[in-house]
C-alpha positions as CSV (number, residue, x, y, z in Angstrom):
1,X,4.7,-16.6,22.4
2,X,7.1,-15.8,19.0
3,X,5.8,-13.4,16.9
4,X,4.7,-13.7,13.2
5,X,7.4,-13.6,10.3
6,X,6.6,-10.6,8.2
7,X,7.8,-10.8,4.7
8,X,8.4,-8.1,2.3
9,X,6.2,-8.6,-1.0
10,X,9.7,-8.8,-3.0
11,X,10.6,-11.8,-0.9
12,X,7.4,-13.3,-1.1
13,X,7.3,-13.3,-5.0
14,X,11.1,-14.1,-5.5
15,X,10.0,-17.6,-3.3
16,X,7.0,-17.9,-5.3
17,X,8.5,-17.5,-8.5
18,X,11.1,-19.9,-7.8
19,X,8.5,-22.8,-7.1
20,X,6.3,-21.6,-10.2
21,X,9.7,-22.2,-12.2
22,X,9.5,-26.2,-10.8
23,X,13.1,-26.5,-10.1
24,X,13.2,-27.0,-6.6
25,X,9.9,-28.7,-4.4
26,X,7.8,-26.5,-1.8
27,X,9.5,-28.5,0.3
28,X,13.1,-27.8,-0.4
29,X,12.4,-24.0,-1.0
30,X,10.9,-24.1,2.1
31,X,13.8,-25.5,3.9
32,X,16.2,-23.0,2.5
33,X,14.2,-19.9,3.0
34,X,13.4,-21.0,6.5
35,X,9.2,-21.2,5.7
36,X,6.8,-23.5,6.2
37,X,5.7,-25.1,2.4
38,X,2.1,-23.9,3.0
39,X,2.8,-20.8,3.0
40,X,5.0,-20.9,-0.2
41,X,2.1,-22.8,-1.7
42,X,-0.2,-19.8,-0.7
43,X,2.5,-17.0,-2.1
44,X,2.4,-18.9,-5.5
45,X,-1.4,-19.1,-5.5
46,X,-1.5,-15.4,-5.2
47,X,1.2,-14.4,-7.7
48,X,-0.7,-16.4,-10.4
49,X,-4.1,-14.7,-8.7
50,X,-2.8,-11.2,-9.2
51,X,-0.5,-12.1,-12.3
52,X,-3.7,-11.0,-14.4
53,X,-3.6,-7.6,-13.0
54,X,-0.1,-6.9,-14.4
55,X,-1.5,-6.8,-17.9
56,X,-4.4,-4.3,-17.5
57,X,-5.0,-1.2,-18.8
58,X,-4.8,1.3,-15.9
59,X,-3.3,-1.0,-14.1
60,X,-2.5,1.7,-11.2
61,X,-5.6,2.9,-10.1
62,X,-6.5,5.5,-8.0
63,X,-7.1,5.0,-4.2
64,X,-10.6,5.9,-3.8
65,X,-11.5,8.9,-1.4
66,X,-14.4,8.4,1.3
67,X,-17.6,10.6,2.3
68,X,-15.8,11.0,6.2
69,X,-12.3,12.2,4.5
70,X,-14.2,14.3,2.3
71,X,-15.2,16.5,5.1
72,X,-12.8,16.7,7.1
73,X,-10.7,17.8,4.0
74,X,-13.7,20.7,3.3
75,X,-13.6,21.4,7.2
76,X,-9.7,22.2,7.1
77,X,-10.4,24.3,4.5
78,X,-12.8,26.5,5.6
79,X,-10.5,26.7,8.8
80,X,-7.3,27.9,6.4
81,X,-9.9,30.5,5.1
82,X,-10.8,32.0,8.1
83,X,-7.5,32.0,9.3
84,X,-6.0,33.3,6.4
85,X,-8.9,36.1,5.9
86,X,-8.3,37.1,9.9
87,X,-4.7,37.4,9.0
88,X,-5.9,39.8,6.0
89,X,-7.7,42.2,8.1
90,X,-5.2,42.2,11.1
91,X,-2.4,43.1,8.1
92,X,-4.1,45.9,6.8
93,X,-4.7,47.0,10.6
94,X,-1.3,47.4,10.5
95,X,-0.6,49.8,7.0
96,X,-0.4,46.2,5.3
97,X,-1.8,46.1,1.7
């Protein structure tokens, strides 16, 4: 069984800006990019979908961090601490500082 095609987003908006343009049909793009016209039909309807987005203020915005990769961030970092404050003591064990 052939796997799916798997498009880079630049090639996916290059097709579906050449069919928002009207030159050529889905059908003809679709032919010469080797796609099937659904999916160039479902490209353009999510360039015009996200087109919107362009234009916002903020239009990068940050990736949300979750509760679970909140602790496990705090848990590393009580780990650095001990190792680092056990690395302390064994130093000055030594005529360290």
């Amino acid at each position: 069984m052939p796997k799916r095609k798997q498009h880079a987003p630049e090639f996916k908006a290059k097709v579906a800006l050449k069919a928002l343009k009207g030159e050529e049909t889905a059908a003809e793009l679709a032919s010469r990019f080797g796609e099937h016209p659904t999916m160039i039909h479902q490209w353009n309807r999510a360039l015009l979908k996200g087109a919107s987005g362009v234009f916002e203020r903020g239009a990068r915005k940050k990736p949300g961090i979750g509760e679970k990769q909140v602790k496990e961030l705090l848990a590393k970092v009580g780990e650095l601490a001990v190792a680092s404050s056990f690395s302390e003591r064994k130093l000055k064990s030594w005529g360290g500082k």
